[in-house]
C-alpha positions in Angstrom: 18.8 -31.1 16.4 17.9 -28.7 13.4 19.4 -25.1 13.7 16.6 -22.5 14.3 17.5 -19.4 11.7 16.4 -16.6 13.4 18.3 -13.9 11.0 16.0 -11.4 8.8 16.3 -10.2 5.1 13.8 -8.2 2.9 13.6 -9.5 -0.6 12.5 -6.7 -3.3 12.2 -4.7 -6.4 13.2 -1.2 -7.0 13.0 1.3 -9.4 15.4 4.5 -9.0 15.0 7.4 -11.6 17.8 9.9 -11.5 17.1 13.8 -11.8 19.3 14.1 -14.9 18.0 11.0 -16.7 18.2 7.4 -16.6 17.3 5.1 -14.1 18.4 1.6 -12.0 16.6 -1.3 -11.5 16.4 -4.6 -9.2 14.8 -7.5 -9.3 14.7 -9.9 -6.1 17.5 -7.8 -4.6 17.9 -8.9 -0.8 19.6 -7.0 2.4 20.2 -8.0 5.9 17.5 -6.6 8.2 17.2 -6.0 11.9 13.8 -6.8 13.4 10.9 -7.8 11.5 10.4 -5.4 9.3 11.8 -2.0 7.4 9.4 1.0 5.8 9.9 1.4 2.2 11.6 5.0 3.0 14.1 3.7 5.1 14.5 0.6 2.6 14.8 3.6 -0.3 17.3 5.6 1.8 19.2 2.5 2.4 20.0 1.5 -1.2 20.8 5.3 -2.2 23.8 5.0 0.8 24.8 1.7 0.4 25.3 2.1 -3.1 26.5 5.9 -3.2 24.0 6.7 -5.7 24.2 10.4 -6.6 21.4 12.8 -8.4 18.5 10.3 -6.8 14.8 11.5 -8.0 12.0 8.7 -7.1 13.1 5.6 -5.7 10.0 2.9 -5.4 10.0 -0.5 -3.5 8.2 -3.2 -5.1 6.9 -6.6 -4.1 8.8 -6.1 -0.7 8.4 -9.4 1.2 10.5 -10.3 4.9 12.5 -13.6 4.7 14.6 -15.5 7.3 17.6 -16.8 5.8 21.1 -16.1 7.2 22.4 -12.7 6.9 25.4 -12.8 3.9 27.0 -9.5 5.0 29.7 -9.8 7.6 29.8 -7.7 10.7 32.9 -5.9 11.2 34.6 -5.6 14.6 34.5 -2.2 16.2 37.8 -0.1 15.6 40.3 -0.3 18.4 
C-alpha cells in the first residue's frame, strides 16, 4: 500500500531590504508548515526569526505556492 504524505511545506521567493543598506534574497526557499496555509506576514516574520536577521526594512513573499512533501526539520523532544 503507498504511503499517504499528509505533511505541508510552502515553497517561495523573498526579497528582504535592510534599513541600513543591502538586501537578501531566496529563490524556491521551502519551510515546514502546519495546516494548509500561512499569510505572507507571518511567512515574513518567520524568516526574520528563524534566521536572526537584524535591521529588517521590507520583507516581500513571492510566488508562494503550498506543497506536500515530508517535513525536513526534526522536532525536538520537550525539555525534561
Amino acid at each position: 500500500m503507498e504511503q499517504v504524505i499528509q505533511d505541508k511545506r510552502v515553497c517561495f521567493d523573498f526579497e528582504v531590504d535592510f534599513s541600513n543598506g543591502g538586501g537578501l534574497q531566496g529563490q524556491g526557499f521551502r519551510l515546514d508548515i502546519d495546516g494548509d496555509d500561512i499569510s505572507d506576514s507571518d511567512l515574513a516574520e518567520y524568516i526574520v526569526q528563524d534566521m536572526r536577521l537584524l535591521m529588517v526594512g521590507a520583507v516581500r513573499i513571492l510566488n508562494k505556492s503550498v506543497i506536500r512533501e515530508p517535513h525536513k526539520r526534526r522536532v525536538k523532544p520537550p525539555a525534561v
